[in-house]
MIKOLBA-748302 format. One record per residue (C-alpha): residue number from 1; residue in three letters; x, y, z. Coordinates in Angstrom, 1 decimal. Last residue first. Layout:
// MIKOLBA-748302
REC   seq   type       c1       c2       c3
REC   NUM    ALA        X        Y        Z
...
This chain:
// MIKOLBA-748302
REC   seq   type       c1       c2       c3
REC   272    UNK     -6.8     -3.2     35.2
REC   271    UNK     -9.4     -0.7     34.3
REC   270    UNK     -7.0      2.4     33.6
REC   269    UNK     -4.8     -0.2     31.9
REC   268    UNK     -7.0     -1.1     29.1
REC   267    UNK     -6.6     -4.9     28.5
REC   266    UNK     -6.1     -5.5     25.0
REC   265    UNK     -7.7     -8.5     23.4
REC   264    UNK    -11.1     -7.4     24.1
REC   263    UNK    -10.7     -4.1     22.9
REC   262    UNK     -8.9     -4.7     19.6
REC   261    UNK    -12.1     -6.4     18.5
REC   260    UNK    -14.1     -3.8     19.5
REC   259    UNK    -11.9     -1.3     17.8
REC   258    UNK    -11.9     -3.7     14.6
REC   257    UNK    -15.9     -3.7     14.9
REC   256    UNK    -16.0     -0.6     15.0
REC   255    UNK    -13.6      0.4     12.2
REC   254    UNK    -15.7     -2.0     10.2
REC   253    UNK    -19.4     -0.1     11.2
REC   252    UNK    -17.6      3.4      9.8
REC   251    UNK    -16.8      1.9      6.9
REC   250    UNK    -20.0      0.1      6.7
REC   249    UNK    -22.2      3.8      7.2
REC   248    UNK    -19.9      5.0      4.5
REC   247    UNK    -20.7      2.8      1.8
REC   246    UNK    -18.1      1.2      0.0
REC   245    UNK    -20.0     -1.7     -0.7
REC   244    UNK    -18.3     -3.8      1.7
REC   243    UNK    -15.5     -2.6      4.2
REC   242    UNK    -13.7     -0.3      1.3
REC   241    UNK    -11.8      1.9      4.2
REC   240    UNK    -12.1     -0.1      6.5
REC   239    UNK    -10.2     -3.6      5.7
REC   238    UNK     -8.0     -1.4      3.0
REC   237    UNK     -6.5      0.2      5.3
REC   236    UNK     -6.2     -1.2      8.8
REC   235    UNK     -3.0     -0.2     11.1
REC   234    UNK     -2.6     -2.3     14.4
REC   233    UNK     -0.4      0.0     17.4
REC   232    UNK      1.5     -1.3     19.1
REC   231    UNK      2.9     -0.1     22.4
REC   230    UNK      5.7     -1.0     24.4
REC   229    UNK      6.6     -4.3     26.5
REC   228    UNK      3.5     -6.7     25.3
REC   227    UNK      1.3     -4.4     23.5
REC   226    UNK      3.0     -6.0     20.1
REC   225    UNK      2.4     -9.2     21.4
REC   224    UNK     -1.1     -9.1     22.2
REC   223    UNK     -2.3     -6.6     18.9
REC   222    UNK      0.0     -8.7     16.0
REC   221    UNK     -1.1    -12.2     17.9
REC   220    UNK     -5.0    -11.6     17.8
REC   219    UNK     -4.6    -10.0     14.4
REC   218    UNK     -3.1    -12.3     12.7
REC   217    UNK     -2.2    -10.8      9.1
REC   216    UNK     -3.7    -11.7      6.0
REC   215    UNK     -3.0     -8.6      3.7
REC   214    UNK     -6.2     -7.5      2.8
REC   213    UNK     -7.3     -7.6      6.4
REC   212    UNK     -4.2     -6.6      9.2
REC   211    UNK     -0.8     -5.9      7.3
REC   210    UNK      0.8     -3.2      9.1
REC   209    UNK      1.3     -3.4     12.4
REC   208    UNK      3.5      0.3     14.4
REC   207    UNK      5.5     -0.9     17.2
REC   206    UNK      6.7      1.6     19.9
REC   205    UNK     10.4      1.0     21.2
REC   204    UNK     10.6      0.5     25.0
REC   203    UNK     12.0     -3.5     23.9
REC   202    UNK     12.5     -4.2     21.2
REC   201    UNK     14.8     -7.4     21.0
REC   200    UNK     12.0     -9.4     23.0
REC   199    UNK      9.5     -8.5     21.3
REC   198    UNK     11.3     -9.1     17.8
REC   197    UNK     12.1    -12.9     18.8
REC   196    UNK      8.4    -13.1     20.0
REC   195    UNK      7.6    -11.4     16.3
REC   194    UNK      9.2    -13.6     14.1
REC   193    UNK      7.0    -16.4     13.3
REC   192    UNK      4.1    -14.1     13.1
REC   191    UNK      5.3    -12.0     10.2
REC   190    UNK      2.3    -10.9      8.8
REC   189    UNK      1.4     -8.3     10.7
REC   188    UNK      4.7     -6.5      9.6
REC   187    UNK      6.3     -5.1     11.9
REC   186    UNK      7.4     -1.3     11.8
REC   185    UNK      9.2     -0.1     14.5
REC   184    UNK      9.2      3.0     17.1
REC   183    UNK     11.3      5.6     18.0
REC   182    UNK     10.4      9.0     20.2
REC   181    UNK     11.8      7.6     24.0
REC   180    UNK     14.3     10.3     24.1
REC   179    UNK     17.3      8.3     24.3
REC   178    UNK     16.0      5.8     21.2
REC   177    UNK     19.1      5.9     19.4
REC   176    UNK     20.5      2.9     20.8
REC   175    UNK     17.5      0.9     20.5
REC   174    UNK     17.2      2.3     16.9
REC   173    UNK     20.2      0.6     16.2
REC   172    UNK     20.2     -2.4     17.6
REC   171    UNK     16.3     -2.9     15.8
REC   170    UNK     17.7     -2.1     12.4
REC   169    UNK     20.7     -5.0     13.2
REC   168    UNK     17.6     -7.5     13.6
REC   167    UNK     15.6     -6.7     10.9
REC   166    UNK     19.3     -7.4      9.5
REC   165    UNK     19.4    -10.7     10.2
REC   164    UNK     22.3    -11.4     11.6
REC   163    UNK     24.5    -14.4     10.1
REC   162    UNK     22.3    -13.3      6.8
REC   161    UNK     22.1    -17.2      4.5
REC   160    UNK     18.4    -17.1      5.7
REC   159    UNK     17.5    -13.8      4.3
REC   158    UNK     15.3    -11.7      6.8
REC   157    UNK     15.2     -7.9      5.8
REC   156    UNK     16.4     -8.3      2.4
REC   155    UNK     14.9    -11.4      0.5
REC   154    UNK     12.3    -11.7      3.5
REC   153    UNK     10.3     -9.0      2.5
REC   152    UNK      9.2    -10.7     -0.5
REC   151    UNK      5.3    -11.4      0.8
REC   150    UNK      4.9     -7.9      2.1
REC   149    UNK      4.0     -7.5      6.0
REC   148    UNK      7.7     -5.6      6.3
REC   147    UNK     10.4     -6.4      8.9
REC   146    UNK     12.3     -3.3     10.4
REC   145    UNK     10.9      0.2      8.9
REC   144    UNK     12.0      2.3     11.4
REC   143    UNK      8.6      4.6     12.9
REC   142    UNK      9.6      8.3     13.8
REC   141    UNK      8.2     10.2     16.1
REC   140    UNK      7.9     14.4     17.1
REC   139    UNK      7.2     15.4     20.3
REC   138    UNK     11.2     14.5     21.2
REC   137    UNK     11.9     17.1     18.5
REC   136    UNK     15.3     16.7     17.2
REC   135    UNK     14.2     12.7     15.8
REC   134    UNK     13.8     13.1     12.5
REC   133    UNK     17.7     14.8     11.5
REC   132    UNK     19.1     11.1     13.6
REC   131    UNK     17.0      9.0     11.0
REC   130    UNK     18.5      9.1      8.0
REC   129    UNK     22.3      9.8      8.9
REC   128    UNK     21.7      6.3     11.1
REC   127    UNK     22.0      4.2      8.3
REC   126    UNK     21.4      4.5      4.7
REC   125    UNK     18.9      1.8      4.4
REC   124    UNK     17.0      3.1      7.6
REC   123    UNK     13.5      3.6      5.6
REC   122    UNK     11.4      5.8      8.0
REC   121    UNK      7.4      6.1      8.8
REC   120    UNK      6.7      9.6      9.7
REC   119    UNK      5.2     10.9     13.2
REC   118    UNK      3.0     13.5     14.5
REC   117    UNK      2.1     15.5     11.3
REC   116    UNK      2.7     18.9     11.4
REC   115    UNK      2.9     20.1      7.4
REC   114    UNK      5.5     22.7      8.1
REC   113    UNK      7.1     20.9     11.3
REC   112    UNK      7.2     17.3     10.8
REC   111    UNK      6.6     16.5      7.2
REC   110    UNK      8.6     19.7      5.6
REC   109    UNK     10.9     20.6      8.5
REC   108    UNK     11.6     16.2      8.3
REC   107    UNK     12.4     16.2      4.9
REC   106    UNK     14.6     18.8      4.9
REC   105    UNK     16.7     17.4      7.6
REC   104    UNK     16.6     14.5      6.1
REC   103    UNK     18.0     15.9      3.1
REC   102    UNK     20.9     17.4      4.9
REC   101    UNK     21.3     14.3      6.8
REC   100    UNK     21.6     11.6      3.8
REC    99    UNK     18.5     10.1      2.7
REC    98    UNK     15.3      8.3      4.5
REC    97    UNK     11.4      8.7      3.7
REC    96    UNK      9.0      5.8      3.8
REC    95    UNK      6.3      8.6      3.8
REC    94    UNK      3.8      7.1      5.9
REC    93    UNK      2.9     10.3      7.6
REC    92    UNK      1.8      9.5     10.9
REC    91    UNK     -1.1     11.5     12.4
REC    90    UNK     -2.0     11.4     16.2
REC    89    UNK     -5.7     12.5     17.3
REC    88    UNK     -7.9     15.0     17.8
REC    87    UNK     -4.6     17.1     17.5
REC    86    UNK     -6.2     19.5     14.2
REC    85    UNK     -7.5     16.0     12.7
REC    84    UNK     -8.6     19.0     10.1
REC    83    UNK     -5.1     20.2      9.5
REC    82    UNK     -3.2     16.8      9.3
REC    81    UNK     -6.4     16.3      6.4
REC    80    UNK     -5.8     19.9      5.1
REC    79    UNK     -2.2     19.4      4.8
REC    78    UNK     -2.7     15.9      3.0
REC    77    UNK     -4.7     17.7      0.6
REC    76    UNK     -2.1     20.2     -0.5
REC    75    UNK      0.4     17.4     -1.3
REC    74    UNK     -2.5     16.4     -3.9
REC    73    UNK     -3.1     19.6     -5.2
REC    72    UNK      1.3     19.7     -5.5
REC    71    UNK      1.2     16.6     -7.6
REC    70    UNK     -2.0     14.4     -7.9
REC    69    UNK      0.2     11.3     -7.3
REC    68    UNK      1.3     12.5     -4.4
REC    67    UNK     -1.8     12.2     -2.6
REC    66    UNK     -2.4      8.2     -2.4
REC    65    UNK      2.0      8.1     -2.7
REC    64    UNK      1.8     10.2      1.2
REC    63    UNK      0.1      7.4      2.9
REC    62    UNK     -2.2      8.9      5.1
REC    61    UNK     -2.0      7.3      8.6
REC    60    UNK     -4.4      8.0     11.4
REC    59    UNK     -4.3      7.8     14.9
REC    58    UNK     -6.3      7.8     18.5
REC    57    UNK     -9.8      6.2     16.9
REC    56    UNK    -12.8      5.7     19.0
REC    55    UNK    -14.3      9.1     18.6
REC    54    UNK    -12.7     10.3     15.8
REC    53    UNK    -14.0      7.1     14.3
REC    52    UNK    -17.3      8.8     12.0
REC    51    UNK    -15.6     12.3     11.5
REC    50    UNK    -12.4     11.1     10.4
REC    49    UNK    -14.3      8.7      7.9
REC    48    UNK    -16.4     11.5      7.0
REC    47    UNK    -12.8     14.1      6.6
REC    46    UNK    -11.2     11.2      4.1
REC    45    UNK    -14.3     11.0      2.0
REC    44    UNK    -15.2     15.2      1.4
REC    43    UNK    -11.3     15.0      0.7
REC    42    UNK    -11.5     12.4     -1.7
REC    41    UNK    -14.5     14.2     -3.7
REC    40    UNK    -13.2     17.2     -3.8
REC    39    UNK     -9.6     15.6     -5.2
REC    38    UNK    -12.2     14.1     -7.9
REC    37    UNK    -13.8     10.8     -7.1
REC    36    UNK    -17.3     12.0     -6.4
REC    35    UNK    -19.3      9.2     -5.6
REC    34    UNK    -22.0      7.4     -7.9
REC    33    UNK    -20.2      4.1     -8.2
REC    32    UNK    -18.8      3.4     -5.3
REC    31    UNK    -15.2      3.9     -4.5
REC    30    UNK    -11.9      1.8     -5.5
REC    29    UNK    -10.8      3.8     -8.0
REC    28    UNK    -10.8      6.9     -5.9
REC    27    UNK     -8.1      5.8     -4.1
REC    26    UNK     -7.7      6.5     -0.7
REC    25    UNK     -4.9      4.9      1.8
REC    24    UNK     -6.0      6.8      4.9
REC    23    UNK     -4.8      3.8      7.4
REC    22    UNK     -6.9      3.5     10.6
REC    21    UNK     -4.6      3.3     13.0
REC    20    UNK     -6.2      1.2     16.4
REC    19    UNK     -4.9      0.5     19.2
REC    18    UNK     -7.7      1.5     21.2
REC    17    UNK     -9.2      2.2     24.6
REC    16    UNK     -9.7      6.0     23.1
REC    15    UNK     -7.5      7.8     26.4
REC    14    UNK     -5.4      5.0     27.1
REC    13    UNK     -3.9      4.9     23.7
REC    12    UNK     -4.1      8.5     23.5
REC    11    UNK     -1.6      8.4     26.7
REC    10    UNK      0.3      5.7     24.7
REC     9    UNK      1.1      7.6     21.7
REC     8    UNK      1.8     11.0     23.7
REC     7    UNK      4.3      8.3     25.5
REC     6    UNK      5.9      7.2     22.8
REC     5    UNK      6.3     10.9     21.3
REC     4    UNK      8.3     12.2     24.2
REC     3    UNK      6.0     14.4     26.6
REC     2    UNK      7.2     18.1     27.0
REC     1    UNK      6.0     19.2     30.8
């Protein structure tokens, strides 16, 4: 039986006892001195932090500007990472993509099918016609950008003088598109005051956190009310990726602790 991507989320969920997404956000800049920060080098990185929280760990999120930036070698990493996760886990492409249907359409054979990531992180700007061409494959997911962790976030997504604001409009509409149970949200960890109002709005839409560690986000309120009606999951970057000198046995050791963390706020439901 096909399974929509909600629940493929929440069965791996279940399976690890996590919530957690570890973000693959690598810049070489930011490593130790003495490792290789060629494209070698970042790929040898991003396949020993797979291989130390495959375990524990039921998704991972490249963001697509950390391997763009290299050009096509680049893009051709991000293939061999979706490649080597090879279903171990979920991968969502935070790509930020949205244009009109014809280009979604293309964006979403290239992210979705070609490359075969899980899910891709949207920008609804220009309405529905850029997220409808995402969403054919019920396998497949798509994560609306709603209200952002960043500090100026509010200027668009939650201006005072807005009658609606229109995090709240995004969430209408992906609740109405959601008839194959394969859209989720993006909530900013950082937005604490907002997200009871977004909890109850969502509801039966996946949540995807951002904003945990460097950012300042709550953890203990981003992981209980995000697992409230749906599932959230919490995405860590920086917080595990360059946990204290770099070195891999503390990168692995932070992505721990976050899962243990995570753990004893969440209740697993095959123990409760």
């Amino acid at each position: 039986m096909t399974l929509s991507f909600n629940k493929r989320l929440q069965e791996i969920c279940i399976k690890k006892n996590n919530r957690l997404c570890i973000g693959l956000d690598i810049d070489p800049d930011h490593f130790p001195q003495g490792r290789d920060t060629t494209l070698d080098g970042i790929e040898i990185f991003a396949k020993e932090v797979i291989d130390g929280t495959i375990d524990y760990c039921p998704v991972y999120k490249p963001n697509f500007a950390f391997y763009e930036r290299y050009g096509s070698k680049g893009y051709a990493l991000l293939e061999r990472i979706v490649d080597y996760v090879n279903g171990r886990a979920l991968v969502i492409a935070d790509a930020k993509r949205g244009d009109i249907g014809n280009t979604s359409r293309q964006y979403a054979r290239s992210i979705l099918e070609t490359m075969g990531c899980d899910a891709i992180t949207i920008s609804p700007y220009m309405g529905r016609d850029a997220i409808e061409p995402f969403l054919i494959d019920i396998e497949k997911g798509v994560f609306i950008l709603a209200i952002t962790s960043n500090k100026n976030a509010a200027e668009i997504q939650n201006n005072p003088n807005d009658t609606l604001p229109l995090y709240e409009k995004i969430i209408q509409i992906a609740r109405k598109l959601n008839k194959d149970d394969n859209i989720g949200i993006v909530v900013g960890a950082t937005q604490i005051d907002l997200m009871e109002n977004i909890r109850r709005l969502s509801e039966g839409l996946a949540w995807l956190v951002p904003g945990i560690g460097a950012q300042g986000g709550d953890l203990q309120k981003s992981v209980s009310i995000s697992n409230n009606n749906g599932v959230g999951i919490i995405n860590i970057s920086r917080g595990i990726l360059y946990a204290g000198d770099g070195n891999l046995d503390e990168i692995i050791n932070s992505a721990y602790q976050y899962t243990e963390q995570i753990r004893e706020i969440v209740c697993n439901p095959v123990s409760c």
